[in-house]
C-alpha positions in Angstrom: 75.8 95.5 125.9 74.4 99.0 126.5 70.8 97.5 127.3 72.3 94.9 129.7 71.4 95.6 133.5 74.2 96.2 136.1 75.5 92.8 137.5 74.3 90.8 134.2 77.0 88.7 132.7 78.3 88.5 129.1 80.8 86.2 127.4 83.7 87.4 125.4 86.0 84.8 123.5 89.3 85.3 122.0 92.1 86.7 120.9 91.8 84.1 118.1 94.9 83.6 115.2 98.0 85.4 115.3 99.5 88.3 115.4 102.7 90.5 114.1 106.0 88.4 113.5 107.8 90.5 116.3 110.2 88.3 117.8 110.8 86.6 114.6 111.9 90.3 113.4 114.2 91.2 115.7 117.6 92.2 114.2 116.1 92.8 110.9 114.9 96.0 109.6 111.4 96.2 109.9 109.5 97.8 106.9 105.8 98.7 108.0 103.2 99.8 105.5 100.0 100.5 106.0 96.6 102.0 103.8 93.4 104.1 105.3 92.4 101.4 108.2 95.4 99.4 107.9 97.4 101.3 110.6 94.7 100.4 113.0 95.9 97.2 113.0 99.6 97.8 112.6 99.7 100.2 116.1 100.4 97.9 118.5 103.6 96.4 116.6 104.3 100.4 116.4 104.4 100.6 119.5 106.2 97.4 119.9 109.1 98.2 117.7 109.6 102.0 119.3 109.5 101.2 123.0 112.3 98.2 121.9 113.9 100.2 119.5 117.4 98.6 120.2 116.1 94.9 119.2 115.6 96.0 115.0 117.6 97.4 112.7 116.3 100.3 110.6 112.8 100.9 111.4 110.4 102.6 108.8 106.6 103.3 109.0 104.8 104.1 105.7 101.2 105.0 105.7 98.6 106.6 103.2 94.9 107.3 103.2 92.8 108.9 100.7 92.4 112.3 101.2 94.4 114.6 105.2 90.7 114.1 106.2 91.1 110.4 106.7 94.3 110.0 108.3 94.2 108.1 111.1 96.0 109.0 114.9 97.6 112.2 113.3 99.0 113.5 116.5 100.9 110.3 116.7 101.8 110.2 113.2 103.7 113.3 113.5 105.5 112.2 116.8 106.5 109.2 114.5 108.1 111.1 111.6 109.9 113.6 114.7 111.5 110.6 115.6 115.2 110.2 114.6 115.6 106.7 115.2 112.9 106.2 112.7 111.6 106.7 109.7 107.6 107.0 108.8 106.0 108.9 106.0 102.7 109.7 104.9 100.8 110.0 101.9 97.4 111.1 100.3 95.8 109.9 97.2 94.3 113.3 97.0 95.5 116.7 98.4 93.1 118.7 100.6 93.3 121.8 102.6 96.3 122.5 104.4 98.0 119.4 103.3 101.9 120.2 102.2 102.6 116.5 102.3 103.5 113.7 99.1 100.4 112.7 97.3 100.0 109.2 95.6 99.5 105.9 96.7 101.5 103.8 99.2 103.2 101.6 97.2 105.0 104.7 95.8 107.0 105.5 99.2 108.7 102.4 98.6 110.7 104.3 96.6 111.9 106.8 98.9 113.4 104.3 101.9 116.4 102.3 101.6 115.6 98.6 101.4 117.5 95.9 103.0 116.8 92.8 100.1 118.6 90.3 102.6 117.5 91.4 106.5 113.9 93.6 105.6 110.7 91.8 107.1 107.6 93.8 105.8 104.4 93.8 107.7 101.6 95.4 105.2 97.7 96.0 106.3 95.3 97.9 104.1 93.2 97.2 101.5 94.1 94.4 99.5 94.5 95.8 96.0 97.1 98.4 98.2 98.7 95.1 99.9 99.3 93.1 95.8 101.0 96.0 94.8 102.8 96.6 97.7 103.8 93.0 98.2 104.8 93.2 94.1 107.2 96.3 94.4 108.6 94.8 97.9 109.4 91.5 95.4 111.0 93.3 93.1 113.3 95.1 95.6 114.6 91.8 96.6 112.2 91.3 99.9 111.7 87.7 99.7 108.0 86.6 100.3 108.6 85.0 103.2 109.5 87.8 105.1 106.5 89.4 103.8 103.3 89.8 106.1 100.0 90.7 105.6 97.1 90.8 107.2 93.7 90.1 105.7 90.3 90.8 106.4 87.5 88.3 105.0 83.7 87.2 106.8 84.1 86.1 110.2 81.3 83.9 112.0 82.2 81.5 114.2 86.0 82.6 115.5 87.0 78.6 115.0 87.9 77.8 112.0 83.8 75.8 112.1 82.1 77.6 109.7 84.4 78.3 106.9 83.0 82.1 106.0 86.4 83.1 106.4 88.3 80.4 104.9 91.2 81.4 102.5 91.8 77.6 100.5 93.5 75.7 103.2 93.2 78.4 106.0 90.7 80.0 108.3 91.9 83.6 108.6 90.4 83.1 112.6 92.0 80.8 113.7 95.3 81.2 110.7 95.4 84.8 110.7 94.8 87.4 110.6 98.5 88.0 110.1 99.7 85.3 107.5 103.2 84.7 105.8 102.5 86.4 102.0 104.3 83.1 100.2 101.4 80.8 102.0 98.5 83.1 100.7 100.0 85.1 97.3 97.9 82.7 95.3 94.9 83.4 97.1 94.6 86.9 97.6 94.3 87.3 94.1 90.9 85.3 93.9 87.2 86.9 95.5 85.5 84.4 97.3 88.2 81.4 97.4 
């Protein structure tokens, strides 16, 4: 695009798939978790959830990178765990300078919010060994896997659903996904190159 002359056209296609459950959430408590990259994807329901606020229940945001130097959007992160109507926490794999915060991996902040087994819906981005084990400790809480979201991340070509680089078994994270229901995929995830 940089080497393309004023008045020159170019062709963009999309959004393809789908997005974040966020109608289908509202009046549950909405659990979002998210590892290193993961929140990149995860802002704009963020952002959803707090300018509606009144349409969930609780609301918590749980995010962890590898080291303080890799957090991502800290300035809004800390806005985020200001907030009284909700609750977000961070954590590092590894401590670093100046960093006063939890370390560990994401999965382990499970532990420290209150989980609704009946009314939580759990949107989870990150890497995928980070999503398993979160989607396994979510299970055990009693968060059924329907209500479980993730969103995954595999060789994109075409956009279509045409070419099949990003084919999961029976879907096409294009035109599928991203964001797919964790009960339709839990097989899946667990296989490289399905």
């Amino acid at each position: 695009m940089c080497a393309l002359r004023r008045g020159r056209s170019i062709g963009v296609r999309g959004p393809f798939g789908n997005g974040w459950p966020l109608d289908e959430a509202r009046g549950r408590d909405v659990l979002v978790v998210a590892g290193g990259l993961g929140l990149a994807p995860l802002r704009p329901a963020i952002y959803h959830l707090l300018r509606h606020r009144e349409r969930y229940g609780r609301v918590a945001i749980l995010y962890g990178a590898r080291s303080p130097g890799e957090l991502l959007y800290r300035r809004e992160l800390e806005r985020w765990c200001a907030r009284r109507e909700v609750e977000a926490r961070v954590i590092v794999d590894r401590t670093g300078p100046g960093w006063a915060g939890p370390v560990g991996v994401v999965p382990t902040l499970l532990a420290r919010v209150k989980v609704s087994s009946g009314s939580t819906m759990a949107m989870v981005c990150g890497p995928e060994v980070m999503m398993r084990f979160t989607v396994r400790d979510l299970e055990r809480l009693g968060v059924a896997s329907e209500r479980i979201f993730v969103s995954l991340e595999r060789d994109m070509k075409c956009g279509l659903g045409l070419c099949g680089h990003c084919q999961l078994g029976p879907h096409f994270v294009c035109k599928d996904g991203p964001v797919l229901r964790y009960d339709r995929v839990a097989e899946l995830i667990h296989v490289r190159e399905v």
